[in-house]
C-alpha positions, 0 to 999 in steps of 0.5 A: 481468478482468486485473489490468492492468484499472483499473491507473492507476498502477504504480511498480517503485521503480527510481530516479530517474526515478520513473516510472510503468511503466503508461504512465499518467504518474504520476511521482514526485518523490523528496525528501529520502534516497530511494535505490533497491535489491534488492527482493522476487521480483526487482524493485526497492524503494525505500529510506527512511532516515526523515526527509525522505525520501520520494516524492510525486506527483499525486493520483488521482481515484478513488471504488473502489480498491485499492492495494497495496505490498509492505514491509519494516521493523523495529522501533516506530514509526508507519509510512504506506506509501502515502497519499493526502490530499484534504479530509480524509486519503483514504486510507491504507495503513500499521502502527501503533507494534507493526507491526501494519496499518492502512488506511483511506480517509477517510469520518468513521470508523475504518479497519481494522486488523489484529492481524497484524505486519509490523516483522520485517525481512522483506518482506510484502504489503499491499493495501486496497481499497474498493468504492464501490458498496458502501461495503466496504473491505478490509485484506490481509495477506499471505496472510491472510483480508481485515479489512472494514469498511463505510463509509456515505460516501467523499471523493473526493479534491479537485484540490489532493491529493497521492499519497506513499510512505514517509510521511503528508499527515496529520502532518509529520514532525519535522526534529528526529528525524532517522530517526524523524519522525512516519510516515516510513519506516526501511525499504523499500516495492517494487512499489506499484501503484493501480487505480481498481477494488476488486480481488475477493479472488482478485486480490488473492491472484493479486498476492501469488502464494502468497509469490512476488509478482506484479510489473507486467505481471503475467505469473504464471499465474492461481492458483485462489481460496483456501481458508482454514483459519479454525481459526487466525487466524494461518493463512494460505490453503491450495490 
């Protein structure tokens, strides 16, 4: 498959208009301190200074999915990235206070996380997926090998969700603390996209380019699939 297959939304975070490159019309709505500005590999991102700021949009229909942003932050704090909230929370892609990654989609259970932080103020990769047909999702970090869980049932999102970047549908942040409301960002998201497929590993690692990225319309070469060094969990892929 190409990676354009299953693409129902891609956002180069340019500024307003917030659109959405892969012609599938889900725009974002900034609120709040939202501003566009250098990203990673040559594209845009867009920045948040914390709270109000953020982007919102309608929510996708999806049962598998995969999605994906690349971020850049410092220091402590809880952080969603990109987050989806039906019923209950759908799914979610963020850090914890330590910076390292979580992810989850809503199924009564936990999601996954990593022991891998990101709260450098440099720009990492990060992408979860979730495949229906087997209940399995996955957390990537860069280039490191995936975090999997299985999951014995999924919530499909209900028509009244909302899709946002730079913060939850789960807790409202605090007006009170400007810059650090709960699970808004101080810090950048660039390249977010949303299939409603679960990308196979070799994909994911093709988005991520040894490094390099891979922005929409995904004009990269195709690498081959990785080789992990599994004797440190640190390591990343080799080829």
């Amino acid at each position: 498959m190409a990676l354009t297959d299953g693409l129902v939304a891609s956002y180069p975070l340019s500024g307003s208009p917030w659109t959405d490159a892969s012609g599938g019309g889900h725009a974002l709505t900034a609120s709040g301190d939202v501003s566009s500005g250098a990203g990673f590999h040559g594209v845009n991102a867009a920045y948040f200074s914390g709270y109000p700021g953020y982007l919102s949009g309608s929510a996708f229909s999806l049962t598998s999915l995969t999605v994906s942003c690349w971020v850049n932050v410092g220091g402590n704090r809880i952080r969603s990235f990109l987050d989806q909230w039906a019923t209950n929370q759908n799914f979610i892609l963020g850090c914890g206070y330590d910076g390292t990654v979580y992810g989850a989609v809503y199924a009564g259970t936990s999601g996954v996380n990593t022991s891998i932080a990101i709260n450098d103020g440099a720009w990492h990769f990060l992408a979860l997926s979730f495949d229906d047909s087997t209940k399995t999702l996955k957390q990537y970090v860069d280039g490191h090998p995936p975090v999997t869980t299985v999951y014995s049932s999924y919530d499909v999102p209900s028509a009244s969700s909302a899709f946002y970047i730079g913060r939850d549908s789960f807790t409202v942040p605090d007006p009170s603390n400007p810059g650090g409301g709960a699970s808004s960002i101080a810090g950048a998201v660039g390249d977010a996209c949303v299939w409603n497929r679960a990308l196979s590993g070799n994909e994911i690692y093709n988005l991520y380019y040894r490094g390099a990225g891979n922005a929409y319309p995904f004009s990269a070469p195709t690498i081959s699939p990785p080789r992990f060094d599994l004797s440190n969990s640190a390591t990343i892929f080799l080829f």
